[in-house]
N, C-alpha and C positions, 0 to 999 in steps of 0.2 A: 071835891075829887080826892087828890091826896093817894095815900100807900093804906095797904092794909097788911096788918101786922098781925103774927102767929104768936103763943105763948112763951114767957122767957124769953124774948129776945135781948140782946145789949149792943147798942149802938151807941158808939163814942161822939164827942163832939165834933160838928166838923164835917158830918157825913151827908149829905143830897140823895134823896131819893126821890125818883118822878112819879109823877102821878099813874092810876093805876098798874102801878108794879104790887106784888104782892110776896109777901115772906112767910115761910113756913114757919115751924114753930125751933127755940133752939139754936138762934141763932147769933155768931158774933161777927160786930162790925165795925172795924176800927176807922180811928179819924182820917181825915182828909178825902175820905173814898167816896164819888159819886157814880151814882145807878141811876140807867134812862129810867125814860116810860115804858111800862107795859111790859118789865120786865117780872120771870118768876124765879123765887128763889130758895129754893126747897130747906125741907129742913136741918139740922143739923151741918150748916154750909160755915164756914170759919175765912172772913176776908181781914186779911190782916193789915190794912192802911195803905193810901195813898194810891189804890187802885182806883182805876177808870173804867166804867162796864155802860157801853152800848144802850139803845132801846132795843125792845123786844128780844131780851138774851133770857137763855132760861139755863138755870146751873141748877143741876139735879140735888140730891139727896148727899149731902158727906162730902160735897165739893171743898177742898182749899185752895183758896186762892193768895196765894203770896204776896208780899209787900212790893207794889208797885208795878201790877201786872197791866196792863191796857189789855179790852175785850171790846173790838167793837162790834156795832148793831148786829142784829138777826141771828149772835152765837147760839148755839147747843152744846154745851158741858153736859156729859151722860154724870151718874150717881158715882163718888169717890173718885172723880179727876182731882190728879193731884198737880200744881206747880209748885216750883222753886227757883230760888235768885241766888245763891251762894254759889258758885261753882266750886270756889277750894275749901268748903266748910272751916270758917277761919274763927268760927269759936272758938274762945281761948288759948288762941294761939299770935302771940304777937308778932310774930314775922311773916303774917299773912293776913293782907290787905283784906278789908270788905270790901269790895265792889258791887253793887246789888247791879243783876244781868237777870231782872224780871221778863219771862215770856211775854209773847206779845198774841194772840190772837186778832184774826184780820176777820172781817165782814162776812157773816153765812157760813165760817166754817162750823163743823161739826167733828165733837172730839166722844169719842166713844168711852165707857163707863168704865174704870180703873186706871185710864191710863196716866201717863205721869210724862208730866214736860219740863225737861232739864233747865237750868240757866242759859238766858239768852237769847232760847231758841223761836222765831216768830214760825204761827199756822198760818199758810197764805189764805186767800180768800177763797170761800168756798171749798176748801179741802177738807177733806176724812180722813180720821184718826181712828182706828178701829181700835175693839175694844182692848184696855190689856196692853196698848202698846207704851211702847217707852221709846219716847222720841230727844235723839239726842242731835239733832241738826237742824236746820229750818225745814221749813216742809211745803213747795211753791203752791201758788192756786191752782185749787183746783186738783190737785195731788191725791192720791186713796194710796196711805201707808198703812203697813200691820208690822206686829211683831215685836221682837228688843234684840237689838236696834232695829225702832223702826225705820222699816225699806220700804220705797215706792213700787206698786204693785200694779196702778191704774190711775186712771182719770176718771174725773167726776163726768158725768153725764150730763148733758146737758139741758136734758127736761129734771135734773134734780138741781141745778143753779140759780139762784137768786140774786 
């Protein structure tokens, strides 16, 4: 069984991948990060340690995913979601603290392609992220936000719920 692997990839020590998951080509993946099963992971995708990613999640094309992000089962990442854990960007600056306030995505959400997930902020389950948005608060299940600041617009339907 096993993973199948795209060209040029680099994967640190450390990392778990499930069985048929599969990786584009171009890809980096830092230590400590485990990927379910049957997950897809497109190319040009950059996870940079200590993440935790679901079965069956599929992160599109140019995905980052930041240090110490949790994604569980059945996510959709559209091409160029961006996360981040810094909230006061405390490079090189000594009188502010790191805290890493990695996103969290929850079960079946679905986050649309550019958009970008502040520090800290969890996708509830089942919720929509449209494309482009930039979500800076949490976002409940089941939730359909757009925009910057992404706003709550609607709810998920429930023949689109898993």
């Amino acid at each position: 069984m096993g993973f199948t692997q795209g060209r040029h990839c680099e994967i640190f020590p450390g990392v778990t991948i499930g069985d048929e998951t599969r990786l584009g080509n171009f890809i980096l993946i830092r230590s400590d990060t485990r990927i379910g099963r049957h997950c897809t992971i497109g190319s040009y995708v950059d996870i940079e340690g200590e993440v935790v990613i679901g079965d069956r999640v599929s992160l599109q094309s140019g995905c980052y995913i930041t240090r110490g992000v949790l994604i569980e089962d059945e996510v959709f990442c559209g091409p160029r979601v961006i996360t981040m854990n810094d909230k006061p960007m405390s490079y090189r600056r000594p009188n502010l603290s790191f805290v890493r306030a990695a996103p969290r995505i929850l079960r079946a959400a679905r986050v649309g392609g550019g958009a970008v997930l502040l520090p800290g902020v969890t996708i509830g389950a089942n919720a929509l992220v449209g494309a482009g948005a930039v979500v800076t608060h949490d976002v409940p299940d089941r939730a359909i936000v757009v925009g910057n600041p992404a706003r709550v617009v609607g709810r998920v339907p429930d023949d689109q719920a898993i």
